[in-house]
C-alpha positions in Angstrom: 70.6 105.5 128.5 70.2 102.5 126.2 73.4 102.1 123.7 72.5 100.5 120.6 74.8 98.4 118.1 75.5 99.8 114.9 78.7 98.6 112.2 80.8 101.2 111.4 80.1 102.2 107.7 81.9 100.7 104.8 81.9 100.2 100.9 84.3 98.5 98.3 87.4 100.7 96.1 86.0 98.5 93.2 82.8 97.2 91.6 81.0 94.6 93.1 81.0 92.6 91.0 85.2 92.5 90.4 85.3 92.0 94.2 83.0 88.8 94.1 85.4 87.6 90.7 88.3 87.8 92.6 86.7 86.1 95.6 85.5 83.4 93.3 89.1 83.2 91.7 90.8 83.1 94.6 88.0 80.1 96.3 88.3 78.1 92.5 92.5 78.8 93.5 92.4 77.5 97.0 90.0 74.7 96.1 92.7 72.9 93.7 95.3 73.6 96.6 93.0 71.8 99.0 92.4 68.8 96.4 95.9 68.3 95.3 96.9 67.5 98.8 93.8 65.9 99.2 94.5 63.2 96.3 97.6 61.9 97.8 95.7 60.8 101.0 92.8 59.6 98.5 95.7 57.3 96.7 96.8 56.1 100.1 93.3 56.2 102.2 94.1 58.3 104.5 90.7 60.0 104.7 88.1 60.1 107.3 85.8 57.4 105.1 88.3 55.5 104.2 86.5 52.3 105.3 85.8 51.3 101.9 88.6 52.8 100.5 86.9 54.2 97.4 89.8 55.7 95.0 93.1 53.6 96.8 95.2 53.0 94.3 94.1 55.3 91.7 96.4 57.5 89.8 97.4 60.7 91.8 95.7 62.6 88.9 92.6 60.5 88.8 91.8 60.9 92.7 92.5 64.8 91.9 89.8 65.6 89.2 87.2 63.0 91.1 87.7 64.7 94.1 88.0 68.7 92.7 85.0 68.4 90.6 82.0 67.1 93.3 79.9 65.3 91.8 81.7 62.3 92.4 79.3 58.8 92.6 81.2 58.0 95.6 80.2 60.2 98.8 83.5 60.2 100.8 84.3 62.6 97.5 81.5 64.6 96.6 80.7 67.5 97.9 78.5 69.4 95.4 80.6 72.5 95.7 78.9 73.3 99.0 82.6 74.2 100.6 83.5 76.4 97.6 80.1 78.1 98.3 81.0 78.7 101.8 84.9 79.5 101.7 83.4 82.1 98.5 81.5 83.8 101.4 84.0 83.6 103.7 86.7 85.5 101.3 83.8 88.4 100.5 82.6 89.1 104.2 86.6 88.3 106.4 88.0 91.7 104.9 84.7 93.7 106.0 85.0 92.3 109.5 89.1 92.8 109.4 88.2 96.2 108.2 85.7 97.5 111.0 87.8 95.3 113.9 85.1 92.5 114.4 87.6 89.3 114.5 85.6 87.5 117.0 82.9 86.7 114.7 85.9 85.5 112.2 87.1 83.3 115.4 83.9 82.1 116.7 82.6 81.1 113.1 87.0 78.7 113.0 86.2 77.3 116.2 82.3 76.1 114.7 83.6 74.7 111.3 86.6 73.1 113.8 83.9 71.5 115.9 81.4 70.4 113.4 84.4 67.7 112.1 85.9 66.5 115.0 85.1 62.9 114.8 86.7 62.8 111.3 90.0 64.5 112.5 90.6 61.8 115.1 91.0 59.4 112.5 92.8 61.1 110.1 95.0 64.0 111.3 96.3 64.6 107.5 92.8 65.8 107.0 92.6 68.2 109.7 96.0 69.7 108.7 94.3 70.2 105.1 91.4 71.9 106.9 94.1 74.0 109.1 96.3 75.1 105.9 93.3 76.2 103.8 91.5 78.2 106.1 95.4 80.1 107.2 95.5 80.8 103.1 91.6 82.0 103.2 92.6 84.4 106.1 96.0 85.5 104.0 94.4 86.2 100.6 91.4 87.9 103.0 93.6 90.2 104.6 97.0 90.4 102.5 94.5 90.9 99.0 90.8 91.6 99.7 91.4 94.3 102.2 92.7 96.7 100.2 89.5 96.6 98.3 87.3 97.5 101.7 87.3 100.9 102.9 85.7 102.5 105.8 
């Protein structure tokens, strides 16, 4: 007999379209939290490009905005949004999979993003501690917030 592989069923307690607002609030949220400790080590070049220290010595509000909005001419501080993007669909699929039990893939897809940026976490470990601390409050607001809005 030949078992096959099938998700248990779910669906949201709200509109789509709230869930995917509060996903986006909450990625907008944890963005800023990300760049407001990432400024300090801009200031003080503690960042894995620091080698031509783009930003030392600006103001702690300056490195902030340059850093939180993106687009920044400097490419050890733009990042186009592309990690909003991801952590946005991160927050909208981690309380489905906390929902129906499936924490590997959750696990498997934190050890890949760990992996991917190793080299720059050997030279700075302030920046791997940012990486650590947002993706802990990703999983919080994903399982202490978002869950409540996934029901099986």
């Amino acid at each position: 007999m030949v078992e096959t592989f099938s998700l248990p069923t779910w669906s949201l307690s709200t509109a789509w379209w709230r869930y995917w607002l509060q996903c986006a609030f909450f990625t907008v949220g944890i963005r800023a939290i990300f760049f407001l400790f990432r400024a300090g080590a801009v200031v003080r070049g503690d960042f894995p490009d620091s080698a031509a220290e783009p930003g030392r010595n600006w103001p702690y509000w300056r490195a902030f905005w340059v850093c939180f909005g993106g687009f920044s001419e400097h490419k050890a501080h733009a990042d186009f949004w592309l990690n909003a993007l991801i952590g946005l669909a991160e927050l909208a699929v981690y309380p489905v999979l906390f929902k129906v039990g499936y924490l590997t893939p959750i696990g498997g897809w934190l050890a890949l993003k760990t992996a991917g940026s190793w080299t720059g976490w050997k030279v700075s470990r302030t920046s791997f501690n940012r990486f650590l601390f947002c993706n802990l409050l990703e999983l919080a607001v994903a399982y202490f917030w978002l869950l409540r809005y996934v029901r099986l």
